[in-house]
C-alpha positions in Angstrom: 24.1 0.2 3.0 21.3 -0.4 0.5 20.0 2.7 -2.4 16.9 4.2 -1.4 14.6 5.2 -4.1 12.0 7.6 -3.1 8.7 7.0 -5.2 6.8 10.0 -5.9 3.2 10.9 -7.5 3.5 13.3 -10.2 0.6 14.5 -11.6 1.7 16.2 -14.6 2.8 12.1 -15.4 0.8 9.1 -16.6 1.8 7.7 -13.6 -1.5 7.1 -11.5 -0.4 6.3 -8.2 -2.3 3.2 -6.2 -4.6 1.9 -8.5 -5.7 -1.1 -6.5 -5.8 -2.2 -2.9 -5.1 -6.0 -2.2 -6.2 -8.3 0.6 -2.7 -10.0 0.8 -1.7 -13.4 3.1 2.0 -13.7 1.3 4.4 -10.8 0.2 4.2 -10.0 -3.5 6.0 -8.0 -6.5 5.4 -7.8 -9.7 7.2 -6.0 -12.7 6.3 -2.6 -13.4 4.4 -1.9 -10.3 4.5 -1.6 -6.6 3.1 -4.3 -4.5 3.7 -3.8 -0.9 2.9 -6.6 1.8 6.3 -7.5 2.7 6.4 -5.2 5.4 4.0 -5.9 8.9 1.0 -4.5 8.6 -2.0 -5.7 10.8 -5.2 -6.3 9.4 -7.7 -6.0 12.1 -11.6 -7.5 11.9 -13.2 -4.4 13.8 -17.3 -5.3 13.3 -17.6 -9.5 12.4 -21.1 -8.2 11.8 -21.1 -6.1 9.5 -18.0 -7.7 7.8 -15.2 -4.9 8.7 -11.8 -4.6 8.8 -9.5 -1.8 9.0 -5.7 -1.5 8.6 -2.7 0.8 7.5 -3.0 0.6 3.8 0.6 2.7 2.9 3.1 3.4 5.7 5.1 6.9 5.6 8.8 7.6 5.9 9.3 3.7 6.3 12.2 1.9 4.0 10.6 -1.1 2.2 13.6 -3.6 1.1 12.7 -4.9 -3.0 15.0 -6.3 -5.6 15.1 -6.4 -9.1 17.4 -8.7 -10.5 20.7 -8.8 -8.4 20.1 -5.1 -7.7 18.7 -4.9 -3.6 17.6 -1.5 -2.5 14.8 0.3 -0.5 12.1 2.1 -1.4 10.3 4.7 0.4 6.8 7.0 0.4 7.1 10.6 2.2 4.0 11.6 3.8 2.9 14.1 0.9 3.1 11.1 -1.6 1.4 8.7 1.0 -1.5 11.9 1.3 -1.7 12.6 -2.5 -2.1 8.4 -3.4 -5.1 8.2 -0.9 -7.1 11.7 -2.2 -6.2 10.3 -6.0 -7.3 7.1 -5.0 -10.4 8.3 -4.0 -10.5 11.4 -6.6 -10.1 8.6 -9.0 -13.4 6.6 -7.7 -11.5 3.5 -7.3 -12.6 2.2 -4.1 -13.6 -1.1 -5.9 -10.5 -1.8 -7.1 -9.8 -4.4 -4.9 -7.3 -7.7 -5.5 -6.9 -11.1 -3.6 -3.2 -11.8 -3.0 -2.6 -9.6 -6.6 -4.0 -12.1 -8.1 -7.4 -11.5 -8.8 -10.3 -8.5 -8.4 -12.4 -9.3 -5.6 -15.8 -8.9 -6.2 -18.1 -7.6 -3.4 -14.7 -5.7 -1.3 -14.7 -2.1 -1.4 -12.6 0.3 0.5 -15.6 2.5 3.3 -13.2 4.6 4.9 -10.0 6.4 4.3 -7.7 8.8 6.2 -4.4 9.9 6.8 -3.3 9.3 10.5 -2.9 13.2 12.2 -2.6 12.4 15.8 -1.3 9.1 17.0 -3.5 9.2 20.3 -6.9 10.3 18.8 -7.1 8.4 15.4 -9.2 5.7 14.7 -6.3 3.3 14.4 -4.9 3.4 18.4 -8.7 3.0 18.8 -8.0 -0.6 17.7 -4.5 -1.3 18.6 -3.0 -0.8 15.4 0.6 -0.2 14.9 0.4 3.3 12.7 2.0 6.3 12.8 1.6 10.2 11.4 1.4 10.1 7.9 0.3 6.7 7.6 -2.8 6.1 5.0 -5.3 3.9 6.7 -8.6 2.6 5.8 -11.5 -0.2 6.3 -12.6 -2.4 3.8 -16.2 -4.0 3.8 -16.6 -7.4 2.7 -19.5 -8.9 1.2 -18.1 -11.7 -0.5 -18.5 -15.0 1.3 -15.7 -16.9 0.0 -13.8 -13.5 0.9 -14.9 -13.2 4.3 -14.8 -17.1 5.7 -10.7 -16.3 4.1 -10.4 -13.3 6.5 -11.8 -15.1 9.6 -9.9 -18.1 9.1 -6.5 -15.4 9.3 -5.8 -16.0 5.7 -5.5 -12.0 4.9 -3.1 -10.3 7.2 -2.8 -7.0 5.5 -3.3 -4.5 2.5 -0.8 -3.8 0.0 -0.8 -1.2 -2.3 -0.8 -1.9 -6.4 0.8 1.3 -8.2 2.9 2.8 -10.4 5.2 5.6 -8.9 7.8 8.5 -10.6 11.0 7.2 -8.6 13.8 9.5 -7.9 16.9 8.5 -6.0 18.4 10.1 -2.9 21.0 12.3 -3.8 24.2 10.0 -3.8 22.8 7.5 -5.5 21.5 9.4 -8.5 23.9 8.2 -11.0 23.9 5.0 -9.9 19.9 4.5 -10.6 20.3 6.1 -13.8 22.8 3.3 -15.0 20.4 0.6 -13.4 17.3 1.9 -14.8 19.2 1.5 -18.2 20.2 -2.5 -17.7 17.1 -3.4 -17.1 15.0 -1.2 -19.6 
């Protein structure tokens, strides 16, 4: 059985939670932060249009496998982290703060919409099909970059993934065990 690590936002910390939102086609971590987009997540064009698409943005209560170094665990978001990183996302202004593949800011993608998911039946997302549950942090992103938008019709974008940094406490029986990992690779 692997760790679990639960990341947390605390405010009181310089820790500022998701600080970016990325259009991702391939999984992706990189030191120091979270990127999440090795877990399914459907990305859904809801209006070709007017250039929409909507998806879950941060799951809650789901174990998310990552490694560093040798050292395999999972990390996890309970539903008041997943609740506080979408209002200090927004609180924050940083709606704009979108990547490509955590690569590179996207110019003309902006997050329009943002909610945490209340009721499985009446929410936005089982209006189209996606797989979400309570707790969940969805959104829609409009795009008005070409080069952006020919990439999501053409199925190259498949989800959002989170880029953030996150106070991580271990569940209880693996304390002391974190604590001696944190220090090999600090």
């Amino acid at each position: 059985m692997l760790d679990t690590i639960e990341l947390l936002i605390d405010e009181e910390n310089d820790k500022p939670g998701v600080f970016a939102i990325s259009l991702v086609e391939f999984p992706a971590i990189e030191s120091n932060f979270v990127a999440l987009s090795d877990h399914k997540i459907e990305l859904k064009t809801i209006d070709e249009d007017k250039r929409l698409v909507m998806g879950v943005i941060l799951k809650a209560d789901k174990k998310i496998f990552r490694k560093r170094g040798d050292y395999e665990y999972n990390i996890i978001f309970n539903k008041d982290t997943v609740r506080k990183a979408s209002q200090i996302y927004l609180r924050e202004v940083r709606n704009h703060n979108t990547t490509v593949d955590h690569k590179a800011m996207a110019e003309g993608v902006y997050l329009t919409e943002s909610w945490v998911v209340e009721d499985l039946e009446k929410d936005k997302t089982a209006l189209y099909g996606l797989n979400a549950s309570v707790g969940d942090w969805a959104g829609t992103m409009k795009v008005d970059n070409d080069e952006i938008w020919k990439s999501v019709k053409e199925g190259h974008f498949l989800g959002f993934s989170i880029e953030g940094l996150f106070d991580e406490k271990p569940v209880d029986q693996y304390k002391e065990k974190w604590e001696q990992i944190k220090k090999i690779l600090s």
